[in-house]
C-alpha positions in Angstrom: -51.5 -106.1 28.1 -51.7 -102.4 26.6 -48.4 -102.2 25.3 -48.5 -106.5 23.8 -48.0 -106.5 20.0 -51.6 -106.8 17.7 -50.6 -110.6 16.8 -50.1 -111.6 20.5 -53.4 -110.5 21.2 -55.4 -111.5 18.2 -53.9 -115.1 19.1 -54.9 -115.0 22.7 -58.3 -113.9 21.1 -58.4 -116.6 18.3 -57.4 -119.5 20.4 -59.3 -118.7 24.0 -62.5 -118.8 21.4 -62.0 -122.0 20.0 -60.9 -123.6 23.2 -64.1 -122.5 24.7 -66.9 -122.6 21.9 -65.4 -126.1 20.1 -66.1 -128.2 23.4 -69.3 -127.1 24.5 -70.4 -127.4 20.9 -69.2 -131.4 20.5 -70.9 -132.0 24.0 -74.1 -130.4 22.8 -73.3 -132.9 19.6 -73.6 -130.1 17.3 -70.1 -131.2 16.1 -66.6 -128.6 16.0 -67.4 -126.9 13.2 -70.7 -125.0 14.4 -68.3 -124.2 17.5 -65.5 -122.3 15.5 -68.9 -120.7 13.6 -70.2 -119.4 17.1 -66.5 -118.3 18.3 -66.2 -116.1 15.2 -69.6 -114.6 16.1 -69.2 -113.7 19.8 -65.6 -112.2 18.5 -66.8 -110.6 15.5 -67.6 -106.8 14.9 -71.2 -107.9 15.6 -70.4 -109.7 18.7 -67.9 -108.6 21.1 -65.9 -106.4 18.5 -62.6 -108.1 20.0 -61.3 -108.5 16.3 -62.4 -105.9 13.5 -60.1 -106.4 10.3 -62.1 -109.5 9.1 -61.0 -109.8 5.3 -57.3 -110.2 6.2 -58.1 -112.7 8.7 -59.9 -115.0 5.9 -57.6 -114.7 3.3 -55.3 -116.3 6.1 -57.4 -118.9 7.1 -58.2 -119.9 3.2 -54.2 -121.2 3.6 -56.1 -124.4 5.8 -58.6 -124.8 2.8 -55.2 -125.1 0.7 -53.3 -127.8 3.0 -56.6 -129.9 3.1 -56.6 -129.8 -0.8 -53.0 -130.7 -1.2 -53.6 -133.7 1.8 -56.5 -134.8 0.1 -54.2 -135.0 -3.5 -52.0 -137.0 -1.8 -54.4 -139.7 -1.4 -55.1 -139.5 -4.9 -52.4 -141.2 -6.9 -52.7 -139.9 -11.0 -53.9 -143.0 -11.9 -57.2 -143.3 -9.8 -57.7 -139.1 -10.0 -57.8 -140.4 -13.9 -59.9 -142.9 -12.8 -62.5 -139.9 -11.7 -62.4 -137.7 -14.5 -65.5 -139.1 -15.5 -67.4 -138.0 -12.7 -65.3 -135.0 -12.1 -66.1 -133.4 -15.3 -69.5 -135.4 -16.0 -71.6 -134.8 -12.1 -69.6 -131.5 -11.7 -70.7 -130.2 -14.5 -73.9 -131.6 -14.2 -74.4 -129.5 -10.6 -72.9 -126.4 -11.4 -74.6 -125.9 -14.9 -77.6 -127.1 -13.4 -78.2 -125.6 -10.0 -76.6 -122.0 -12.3 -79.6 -122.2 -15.4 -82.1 -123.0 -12.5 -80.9 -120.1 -9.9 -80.7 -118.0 -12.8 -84.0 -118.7 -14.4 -85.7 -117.9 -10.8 -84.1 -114.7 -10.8 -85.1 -113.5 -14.3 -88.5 -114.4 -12.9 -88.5 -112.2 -9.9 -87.8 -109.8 -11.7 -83.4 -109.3 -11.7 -81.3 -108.0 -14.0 -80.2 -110.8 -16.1 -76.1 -109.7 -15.5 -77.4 -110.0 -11.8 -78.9 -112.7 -12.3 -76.2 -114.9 -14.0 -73.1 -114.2 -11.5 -75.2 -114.4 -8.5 -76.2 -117.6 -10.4 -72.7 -118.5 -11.2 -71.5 -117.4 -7.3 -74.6 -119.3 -5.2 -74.0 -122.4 -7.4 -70.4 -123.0 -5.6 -70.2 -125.1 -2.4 -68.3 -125.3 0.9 -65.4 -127.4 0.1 -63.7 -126.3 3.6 -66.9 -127.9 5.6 -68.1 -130.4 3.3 -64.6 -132.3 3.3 -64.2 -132.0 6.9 -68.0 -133.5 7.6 -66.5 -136.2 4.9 -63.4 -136.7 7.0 -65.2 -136.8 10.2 -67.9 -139.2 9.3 -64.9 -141.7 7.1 -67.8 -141.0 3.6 -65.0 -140.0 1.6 -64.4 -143.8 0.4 -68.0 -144.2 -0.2 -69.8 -143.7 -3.4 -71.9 -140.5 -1.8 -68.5 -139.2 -0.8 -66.7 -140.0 -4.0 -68.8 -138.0 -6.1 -69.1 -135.3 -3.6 -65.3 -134.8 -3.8 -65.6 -134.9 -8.0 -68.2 -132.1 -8.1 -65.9 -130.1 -5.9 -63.3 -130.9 -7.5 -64.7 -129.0 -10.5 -66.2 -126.7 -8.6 -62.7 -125.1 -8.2 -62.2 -126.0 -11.8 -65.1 -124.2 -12.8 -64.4 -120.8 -10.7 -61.4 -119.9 -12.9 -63.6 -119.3 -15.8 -66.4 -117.4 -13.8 -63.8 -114.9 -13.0 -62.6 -114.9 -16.7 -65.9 -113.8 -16.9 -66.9 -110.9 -14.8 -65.1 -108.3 -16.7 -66.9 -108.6 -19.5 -70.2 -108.5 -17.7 -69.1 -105.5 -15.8 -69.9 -101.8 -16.0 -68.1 -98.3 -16.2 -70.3 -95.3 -16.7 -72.6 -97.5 -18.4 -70.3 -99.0 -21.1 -69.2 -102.7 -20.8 -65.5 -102.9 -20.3 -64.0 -104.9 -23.0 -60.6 -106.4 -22.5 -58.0 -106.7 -25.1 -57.7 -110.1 -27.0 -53.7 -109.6 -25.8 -54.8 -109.7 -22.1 -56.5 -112.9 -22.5 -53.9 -114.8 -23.9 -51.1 -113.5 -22.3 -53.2 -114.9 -19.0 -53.7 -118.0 -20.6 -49.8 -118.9 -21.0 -49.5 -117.5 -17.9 -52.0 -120.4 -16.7 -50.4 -123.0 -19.3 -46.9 -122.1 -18.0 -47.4 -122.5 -14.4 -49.4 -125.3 -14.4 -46.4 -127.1 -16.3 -43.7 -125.8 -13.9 -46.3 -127.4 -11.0 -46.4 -130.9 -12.8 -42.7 -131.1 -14.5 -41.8 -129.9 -11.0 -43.7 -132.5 -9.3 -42.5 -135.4 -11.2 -38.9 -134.1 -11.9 -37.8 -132.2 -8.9 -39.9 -132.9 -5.4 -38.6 -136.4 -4.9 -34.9 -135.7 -5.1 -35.3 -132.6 -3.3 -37.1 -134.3 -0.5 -34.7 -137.2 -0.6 -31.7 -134.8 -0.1 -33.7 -132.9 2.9 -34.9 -135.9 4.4 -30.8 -137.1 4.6 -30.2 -133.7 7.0 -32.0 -136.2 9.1 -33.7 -133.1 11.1 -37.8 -133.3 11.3 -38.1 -129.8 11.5 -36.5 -128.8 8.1 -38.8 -131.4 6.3 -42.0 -129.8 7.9 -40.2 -126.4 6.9 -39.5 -128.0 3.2 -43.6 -129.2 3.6 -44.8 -126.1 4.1 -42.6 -123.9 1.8 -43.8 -126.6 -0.9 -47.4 -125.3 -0.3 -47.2 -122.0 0.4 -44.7 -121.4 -3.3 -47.7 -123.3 -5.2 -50.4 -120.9 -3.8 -48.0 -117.9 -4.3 -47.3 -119.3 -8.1 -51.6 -120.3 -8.5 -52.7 -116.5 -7.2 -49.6 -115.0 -9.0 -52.3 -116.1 -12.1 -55.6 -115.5 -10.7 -56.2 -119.5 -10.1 -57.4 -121.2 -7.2 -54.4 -122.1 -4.5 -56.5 -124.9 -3.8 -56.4 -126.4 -7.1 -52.5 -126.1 -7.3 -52.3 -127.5 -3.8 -54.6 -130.2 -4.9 -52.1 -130.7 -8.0 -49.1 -130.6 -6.1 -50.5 -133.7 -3.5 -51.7 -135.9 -6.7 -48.0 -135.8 -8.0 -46.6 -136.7 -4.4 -49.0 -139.3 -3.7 -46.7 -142.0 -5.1 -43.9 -140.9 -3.1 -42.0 -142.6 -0.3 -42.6 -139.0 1.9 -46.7 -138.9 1.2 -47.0 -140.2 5.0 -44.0 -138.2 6.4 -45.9 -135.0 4.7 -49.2 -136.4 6.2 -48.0 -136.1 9.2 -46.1 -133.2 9.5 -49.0 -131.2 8.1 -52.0 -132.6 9.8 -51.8 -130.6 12.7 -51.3 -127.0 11.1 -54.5 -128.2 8.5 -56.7 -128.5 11.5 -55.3 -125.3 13.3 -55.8 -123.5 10.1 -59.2 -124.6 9.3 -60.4 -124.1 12.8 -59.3 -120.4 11.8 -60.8 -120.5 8.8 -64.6 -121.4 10.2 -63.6 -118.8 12.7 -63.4 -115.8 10.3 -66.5 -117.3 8.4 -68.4 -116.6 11.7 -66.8 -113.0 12.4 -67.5 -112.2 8.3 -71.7 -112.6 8.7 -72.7 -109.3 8.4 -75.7 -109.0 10.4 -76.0 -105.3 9.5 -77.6 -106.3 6.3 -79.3 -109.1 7.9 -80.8 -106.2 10.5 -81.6 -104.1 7.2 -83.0 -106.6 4.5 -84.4 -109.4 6.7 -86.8 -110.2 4.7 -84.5 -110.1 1.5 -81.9 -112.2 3.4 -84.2 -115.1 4.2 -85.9 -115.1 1.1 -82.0 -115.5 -0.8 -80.8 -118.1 1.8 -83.7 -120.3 1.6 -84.6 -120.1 -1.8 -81.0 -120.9 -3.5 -80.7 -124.0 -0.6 -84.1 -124.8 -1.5 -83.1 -124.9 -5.8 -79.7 -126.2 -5.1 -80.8 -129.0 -2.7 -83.3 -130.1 -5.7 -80.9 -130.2 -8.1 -78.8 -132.3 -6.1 -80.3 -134.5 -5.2 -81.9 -135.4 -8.5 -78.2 -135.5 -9.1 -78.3 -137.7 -6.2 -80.6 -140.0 -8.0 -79.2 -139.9 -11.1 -76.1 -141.3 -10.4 -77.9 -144.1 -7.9 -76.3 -142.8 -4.6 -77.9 -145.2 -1.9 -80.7 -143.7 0.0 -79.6 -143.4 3.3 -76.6 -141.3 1.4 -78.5 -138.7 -0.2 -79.5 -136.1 2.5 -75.9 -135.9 3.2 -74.7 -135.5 0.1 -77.7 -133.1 -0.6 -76.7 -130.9 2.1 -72.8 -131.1 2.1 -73.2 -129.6 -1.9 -76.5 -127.3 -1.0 -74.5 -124.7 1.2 -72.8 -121.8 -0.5 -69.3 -121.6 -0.7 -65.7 -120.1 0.3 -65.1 -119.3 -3.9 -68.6 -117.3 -3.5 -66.9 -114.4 -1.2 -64.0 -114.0 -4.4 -66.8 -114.1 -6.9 -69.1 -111.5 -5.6 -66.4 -108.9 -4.0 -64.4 -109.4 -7.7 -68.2 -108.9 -9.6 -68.7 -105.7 -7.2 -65.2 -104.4 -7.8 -66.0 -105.1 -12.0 -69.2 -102.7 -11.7 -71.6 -105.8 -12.0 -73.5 -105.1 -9.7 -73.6 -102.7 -6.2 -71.4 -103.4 -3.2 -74.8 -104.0 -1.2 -75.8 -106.8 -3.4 -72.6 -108.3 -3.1 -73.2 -107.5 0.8 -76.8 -109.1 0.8 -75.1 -112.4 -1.3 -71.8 -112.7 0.9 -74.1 -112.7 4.0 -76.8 -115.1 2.1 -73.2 -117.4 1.7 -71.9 -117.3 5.1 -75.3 -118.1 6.7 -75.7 -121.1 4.3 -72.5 -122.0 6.1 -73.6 -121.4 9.5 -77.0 -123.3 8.9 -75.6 -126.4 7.1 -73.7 -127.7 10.1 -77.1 -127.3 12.3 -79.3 -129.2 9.6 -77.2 -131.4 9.5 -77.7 -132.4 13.0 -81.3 -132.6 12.4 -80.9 -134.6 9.5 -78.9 -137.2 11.6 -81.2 -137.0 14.9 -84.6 -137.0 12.7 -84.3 -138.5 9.3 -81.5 -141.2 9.5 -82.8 -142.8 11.9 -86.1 -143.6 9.6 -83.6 -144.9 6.8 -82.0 -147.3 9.9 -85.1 -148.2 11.3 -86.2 -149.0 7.5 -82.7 -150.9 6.5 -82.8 -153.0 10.3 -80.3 -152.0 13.2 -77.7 -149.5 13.3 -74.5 -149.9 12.1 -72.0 -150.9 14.7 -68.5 -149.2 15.0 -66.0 -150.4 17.3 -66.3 -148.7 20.3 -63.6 -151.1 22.3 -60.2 -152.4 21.5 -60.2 -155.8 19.9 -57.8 -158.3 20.4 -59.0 -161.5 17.7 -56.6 -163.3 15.9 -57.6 -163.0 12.7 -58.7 -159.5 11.4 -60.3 -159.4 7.8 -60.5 -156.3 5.9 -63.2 -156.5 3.3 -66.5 -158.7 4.2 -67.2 -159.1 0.5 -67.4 -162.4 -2.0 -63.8 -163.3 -1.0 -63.7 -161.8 2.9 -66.9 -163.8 3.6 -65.4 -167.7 2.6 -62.4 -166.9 4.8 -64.4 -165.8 7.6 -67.0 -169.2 7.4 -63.8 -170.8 7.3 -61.8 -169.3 10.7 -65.9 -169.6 12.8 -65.8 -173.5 11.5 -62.4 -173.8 13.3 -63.2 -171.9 16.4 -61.5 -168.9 15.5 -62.6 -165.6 16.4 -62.2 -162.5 13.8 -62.7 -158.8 13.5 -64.4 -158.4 10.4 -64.3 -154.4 8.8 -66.0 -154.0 6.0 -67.1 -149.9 5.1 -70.1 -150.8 2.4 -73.3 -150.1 5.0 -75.4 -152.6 3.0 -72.2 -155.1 3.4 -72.5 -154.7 7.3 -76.2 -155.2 7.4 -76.8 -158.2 5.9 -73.4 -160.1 6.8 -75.4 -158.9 10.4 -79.0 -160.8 9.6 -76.6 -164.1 8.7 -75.1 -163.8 12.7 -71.5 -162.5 11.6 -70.3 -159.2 14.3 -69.2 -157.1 10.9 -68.0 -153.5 12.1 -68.7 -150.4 9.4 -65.0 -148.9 9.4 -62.3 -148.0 6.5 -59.4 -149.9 6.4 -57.0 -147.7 5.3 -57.4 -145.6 8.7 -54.8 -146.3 11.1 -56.8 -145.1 14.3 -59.5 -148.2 13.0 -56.5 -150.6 12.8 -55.1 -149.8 16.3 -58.2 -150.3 18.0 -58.7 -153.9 15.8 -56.2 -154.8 17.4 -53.1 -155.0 14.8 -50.1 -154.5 17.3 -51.6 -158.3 18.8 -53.1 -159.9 15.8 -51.8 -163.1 14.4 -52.7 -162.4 10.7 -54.0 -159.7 8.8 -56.4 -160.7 5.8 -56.7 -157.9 2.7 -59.9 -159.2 0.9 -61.3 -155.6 -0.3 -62.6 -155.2 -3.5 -61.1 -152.0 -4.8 -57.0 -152.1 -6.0 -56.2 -149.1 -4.5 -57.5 -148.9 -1.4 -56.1 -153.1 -0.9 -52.9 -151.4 -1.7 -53.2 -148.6 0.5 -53.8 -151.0 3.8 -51.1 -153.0 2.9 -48.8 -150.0 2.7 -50.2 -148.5 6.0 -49.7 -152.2 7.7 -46.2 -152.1 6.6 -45.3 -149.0 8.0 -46.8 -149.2 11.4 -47.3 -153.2 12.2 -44.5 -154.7 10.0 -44.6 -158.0 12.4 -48.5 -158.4 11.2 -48.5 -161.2 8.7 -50.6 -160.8 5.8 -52.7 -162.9 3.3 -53.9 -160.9 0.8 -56.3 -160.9 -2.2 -55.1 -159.8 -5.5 -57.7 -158.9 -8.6 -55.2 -159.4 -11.7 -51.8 -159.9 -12.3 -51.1 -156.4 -11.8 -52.8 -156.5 -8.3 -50.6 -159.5 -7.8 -47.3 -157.8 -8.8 -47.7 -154.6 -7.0 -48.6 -157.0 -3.4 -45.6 -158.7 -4.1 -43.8 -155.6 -4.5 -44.8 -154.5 -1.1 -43.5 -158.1 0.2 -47.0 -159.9 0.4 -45.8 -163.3 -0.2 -49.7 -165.2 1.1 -51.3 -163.6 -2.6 -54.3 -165.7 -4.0 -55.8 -164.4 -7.3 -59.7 -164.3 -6.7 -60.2 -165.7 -10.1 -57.4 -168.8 -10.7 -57.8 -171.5 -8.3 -61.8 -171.7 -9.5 -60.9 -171.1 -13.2 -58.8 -174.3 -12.8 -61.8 -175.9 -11.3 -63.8 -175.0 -14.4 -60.6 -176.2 -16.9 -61.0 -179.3 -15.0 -64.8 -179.7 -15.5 -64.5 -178.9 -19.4 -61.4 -181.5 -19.8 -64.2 -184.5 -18.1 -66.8 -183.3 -20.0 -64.8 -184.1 -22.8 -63.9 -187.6 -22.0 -60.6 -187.1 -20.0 -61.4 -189.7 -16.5 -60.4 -187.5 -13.5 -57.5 -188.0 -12.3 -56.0 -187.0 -15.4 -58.2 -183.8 -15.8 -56.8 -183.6 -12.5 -53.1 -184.1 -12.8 -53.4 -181.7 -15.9 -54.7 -178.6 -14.0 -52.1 -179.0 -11.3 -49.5 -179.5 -13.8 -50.3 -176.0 -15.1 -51.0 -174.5 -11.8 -47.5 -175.5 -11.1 -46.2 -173.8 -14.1 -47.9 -170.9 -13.9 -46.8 -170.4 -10.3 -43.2 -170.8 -11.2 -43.9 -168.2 -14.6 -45.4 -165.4 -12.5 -42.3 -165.9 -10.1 -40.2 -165.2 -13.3 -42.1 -162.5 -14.8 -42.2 -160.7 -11.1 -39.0 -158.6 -11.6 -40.0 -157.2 -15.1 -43.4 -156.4 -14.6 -43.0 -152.6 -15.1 -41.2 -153.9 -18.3 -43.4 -154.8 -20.9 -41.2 -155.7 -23.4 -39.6 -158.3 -21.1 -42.2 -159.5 -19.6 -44.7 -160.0 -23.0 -40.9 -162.4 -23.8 -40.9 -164.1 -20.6 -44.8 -165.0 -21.1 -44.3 -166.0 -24.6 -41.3 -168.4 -23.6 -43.3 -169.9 -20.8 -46.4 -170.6 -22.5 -44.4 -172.1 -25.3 -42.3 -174.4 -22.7 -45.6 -175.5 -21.2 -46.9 -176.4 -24.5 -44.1 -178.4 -25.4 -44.0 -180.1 -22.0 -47.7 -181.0 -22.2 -47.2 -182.2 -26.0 -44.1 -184.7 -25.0 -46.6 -185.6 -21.8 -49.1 -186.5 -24.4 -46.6 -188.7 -26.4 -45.3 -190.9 -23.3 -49.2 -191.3 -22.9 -49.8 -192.5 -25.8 -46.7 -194.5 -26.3 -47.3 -196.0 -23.2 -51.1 -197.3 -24.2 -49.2 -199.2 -27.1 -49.3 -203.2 -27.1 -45.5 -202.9 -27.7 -44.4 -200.7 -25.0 -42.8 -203.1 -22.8 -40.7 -204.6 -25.7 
C-alpha cells in the first residue's frame, strides 16, 4: 500500500470509518450522524492522525450541504417558497437579530471588545443546516409546522451570512487602522451578485428544461446524472465566483426545477451522492474539533459552548412560542436551531484573516461550533428518551407508525374534516382502511374515537409502499394542504398508475390542476353542502321541496357541465372569465324560461 496514490488511501480511510462507526452508533440508537462525528474523531489529527489536511476535506464535503439544498428546492415550487416569505424573512430574522443583540450584549458584559463581540455574535447566531435538515428528513418534521419554520429561519440564515461577510472588512484591523474599502468595490460586487443571480433564474426558467429535455432523448441514465451534477456544481462555481453561499444558489436552482417533468428523475439520480457527501461532510466536522484548544482553554471552551446554547436555546424557543409551535415540537425545534453552524467556520476564519480578531479566538469559536455539533445529536437523544416521553404520557399513547405492510382496500390520505366522513362511511360497510394522517394531534384523537390512524406523510413513497398501494383498490386524497394533495397524486401516478383515485379538491383551481393530473373522482369540499344550504334558503322562502329540490340539481347539473367547459382554458384567464360569463348567463336564461312554463302552467287557461 506504500506506493497507492493519496486519494486511494484517504478513501479506504474515509469509507472503512463510516462503515464501522455509523452502525454501531444506530444500534446504540444514537442515530448516523453522531457515528460519522465519532469516525472523523478516531481519524482526525487528534485521534489516529490517519488524515491530516482537514480544511480541504471540508470544503469538499460542504458540496453534500449544496445537493441537499438544491433537493430540498426542488420540493419547493415558486409558488409555495412565496408562500413562506413571510416566515422566512419574519422568524429568520426574528432568530438571528435576536439570539445576535442577546450573544452580543453578554459579551460586552463579560467584559469583550465590542468588534469581538458583534461577529462572534453574528458567527454563534448561525445554525447547522447540514444536521438540522437531515434530523428533519429522518424524523419526516419537515411538513410539520415545527419543521416548516425551522426550514424558513435557515433559509435566511444563508440569506443573512452574505451580509455578515459584507461586513467584516470594515470591522477589521491593519496596524491599528480600520480598513476601509472603496465605494467602487462594493458596487461592482453588488452587480456582480445582481448579475448572477439573474443568469441563475432566466437560466432556470429559460434554458434547464429544454436542455434536460434534449439530454434526456440520448436516452442514456448516466449522462443525465452527469447533466445533474454539472447543473450543481456550475451554480456553486458561479455563487462562490461572488462570495455567496453555494447553498443558496443550489437552493435557487431546485425552486426553478421543481415544476419540471425531471424533478423526480433528478431526485433520484442525486440522492445517493447527497448522502455519501454528507456522511463526508459530518466526517470532516469530527476530524476539524480542535482539541488542542479544548486541552489549553478548557475552562474558556465550556464556558463559550454552554453559554451561547444556553442564550440561543432561549431565544428559540420564545420563538418557539411566539409563533405557537405545538409543545411536544418545541425541544426539537429548540435544539435543531441552538447548535452552531457550518457558515460559522467561513465567518470566523474570514473575521481572523480581516484582523478582527486573533487566529486563537477564531480557534477557541470554531471549536466552540464544531462541539455544538457534536453535542446536539447526543441531546437530542436525551431529549427523545427523557422529555418526550412526558409530552406522550401527557397527550395519551404514542403515536403509531406502520411497522408492517398493509394490504386494506381502501387507503385515505388525510384523517381530517373530509378524510374522517369517508372513513365512517367504508367501517359502516365493512370495509377495512389505512388511514395516514401526519398532524400528531389528528392521530390522537381520531385514536380515543377507536379509528387505527397511522402518523406518516403522504407524499413519501417508502410510506405508500408499505400501505399497501401496489394492492389497493382505491386511493383517497382528502389532505388539507393544495400542494402537498398535489404532490401524492403526482407521486401515485408515477409509481402505482393502476391505483384509482378519489380525490378532494379545495377550489376550482385545486379542481383543475387534479383534473390535469387525470383525477376524474374530484369532489369540491365546499359544493355539494353549499347546495344543501341554497336549498334550505329557497324553503325558507316559500319554495315546497321538491322544487327547491329540482332547482339545486338543475344547477348542480349545469355547473358540472361549465367546469367541464372551462377545464381546457383554465391557465387562460381571458377565456375562461368568457366561458363563465356565457354559462352563468345561459343558466339564467334557462331558469327564467323555467319560471315562465311555471307560471304559465298555474294559469286557469293553460289547457285551452
Amino acid at each position: 500500500m506504500e506506493h497507492a496514490p493519496a486519494w486511494l488511501l484517504n478513501s479506504l480511510i474515509y469509507l472503512s470509518a463510516a462503515v464501522i462507526a455509523v452502525p454501531v452508533s444506530k444500534a446504540l440508537g444514537l442515530g448516523a450522524i453522531i457515528g460519522y462525528l465519532a469516525a472523523g474523531i478516531a481519524i482526525g489529527p487528534w485521534g489516529a492522525g490517519l488524515v491530516t489536511n482537514v480544511e480541504d476535506i471540508l470544503h469538499f464535503a460542504e458540496f453534500g450541504v449544496v445537493l441537499m439544498l438544491f433537493l430540498v428546492g426542488l420540493e419547493l415550487e415558486p409558488r409555495r417558497l412565496w408562500s413562506l416569505r413571510r416566515s422566512i424573512f419574519g422568524w429568520g430574522a426574528l432568530q438571528v437579530l435576536g439570539c445576535t443583540a442577546l450573544l452580543m450584549l453578554v459579551a460586552l458584559a463579560c467584559g469583550v471588545s465590542w468588534r469581538l463581540s458583534l461577529v462572534g455574535a453574528l458567527g454563534l447566531a448561525l445554525s447547522s443546516t447540514a444536521i438540522a435538515l437531515q434530523v428533519m428528513e429522518e424524523r419526516n418534521l419537515l411538513p410539520t409546522p415545527s419543521g416548516q419554520a425551522a426550514f424558513s429561519i435557515l433559509l435566511f440564515q444563508d440569506v443573512a451570512a452574505i451580509p455578515i461577510l459584507a461586513l467584516l472588512p470594515l470591522l477589521g484591523t491593519v496596524s491599528g487602522q480600520n480598513i476601509d474599502p472603496a465605494p467602487v468595490e462594493y458596487a461592482q460586487s453588488a452587480i456582480k451578485i445582481i448579475a448572477v443571480i439573474a443568469c441563475i433564474v432566466l437560466g432556470g426558467r429559460l434554458l434547464l428544461r429544454p436542455l434536460f429535455r434534449w439530454i434526456a432523448r440520448s436516452r442514456t441514465p448516466e449522462i443525465f446524472t452527469a447533466a445533474a451534477l454539472l447543473l450543481v456544481v456550475g451554480i456553486s462555481a458561479l455563487m462562490l465566483l461572488v462570495g455567496l453561499s453555494m447553498a443558496l444558489g443550489a437552493f435557487l436552482a431546485g425552486v426553478l426545477l421543481a415544476e419540471s417533468e425531471y424533478r423526480r428523475e433528478l431526485e433520484t439520480d442525486l440522492e445517493p451522492f447527497k448522502g455519501l457527501l454528507l456522511g463526508l461532510f459530518f466526517i470532516a466536522v469530527g476530524m476539524s474539533i480542535d482539541f488542542g484548544v479544548l486541552r489549553e482553554s478548557p475552562g474558556a471552551m465550556a464556558l463559550v459552548v454552554l453559554g451561547f446554547l444556553v442564550v440561543k436555546a432561549g431565544v428559540i424557543y420564545s420563538l418557539a412560542r411566539h409563533i405557537q409551535l405545538p409543545a411536544a415540537e418545541r425541544p426539537v425545534f429548540t435544539l435543531l436551531l441552538a447548535q452552531g453552524g457550518e457558515f460559522a467556520f467561513v465567518v470566523f476564519q474570514a473575521a481572523a484573516g480581516a484582523h478582527v480578531f486573533p487566529a486563537q479566538t477564531a480557534s477557541l469559536l470554531i471549536g466552540a461550533v464544531a462541539v455544538s455539533m457534536l453535542l446536539s445529536p447526543l441531546v437530542l437523544v436525551a431529549v427523545d428518551r427523557l422529555l418526550l416521553p412526558r409530552y406522550a404520557a401527557r397527550r395519551g399513547s404514542a403515536l403509531e407508525e406502520i411497522a408492517e405492510p398493509q394490504d386494506a382496500p381502501v387507503i385515505i390520505a388525510g384523517f381530517g374534516r373530509y378524510g374522517q366522513i369517508v372513513g365512517r362511511v367504508m367501517l359502516a360497510e365493512g370495509i377495512s382502511s389505512t388511514v395516514l394522517d401526519h398532524d400528531a394531534d389528528m392521530v390522537e384523537v381520531a385514536r380515543k374515537l377507536g379509528y387505527r390512524v397511522f402518523y406518516g406523510d403522504a407524499t413519501r413513497l417508502d410510506l405508500l409502499r408499505i400501505s399497501g398501494a401496489d394492492k389497493a383498490k382505491v386511493l383517497v386524497v382528502a389532505v388539507d394542504d393544495v400542494e402537498q394533495s398535489l404532490a401524492v397524486v403526482d407521486l401515485v401516478r408515477e409509481h402505482f398508475p393502476q391505483l384509482p383515485i378519489v380525490a378532494r379538491a379545495r377550489d376550482v383551481t385545486h379542481w383543475n390542476q387534479l383534473r390535469e393530473r387525470g383525477v376524474t373522482l374530484v369532489e369540491r369540499e365546499l359544493f355539494e353542502s353549499s347546495l344543501r344550504s341554497a336549498r334550505s334558503v329557497l324553503e325558507t322562502l316559500g319554495q315546497p321541496a321538491h322544487v327547491a329540490r329540482q332547482t339545486a340539481m338543475r344547477f348542480r347539473q349545469h355547473n358540472l357541465a361549465l367546469f367541464e367547459k372551462m377545464r381546457p382554458h383554465f391557465k387562460d384567464s381571458s377565456k375562461l372569465i368568457a366561458t363563465i360569463k356565457q354559462g352563468r348567463q345561459q343558466l339564467e336564461e334557462q331558469m327564467a324560461q323555467e319560471r315562465a312554463d311555471q307560471e304559465k302552467r298555474k294559469r286557469p287557461d293553460w289547457h285551452d
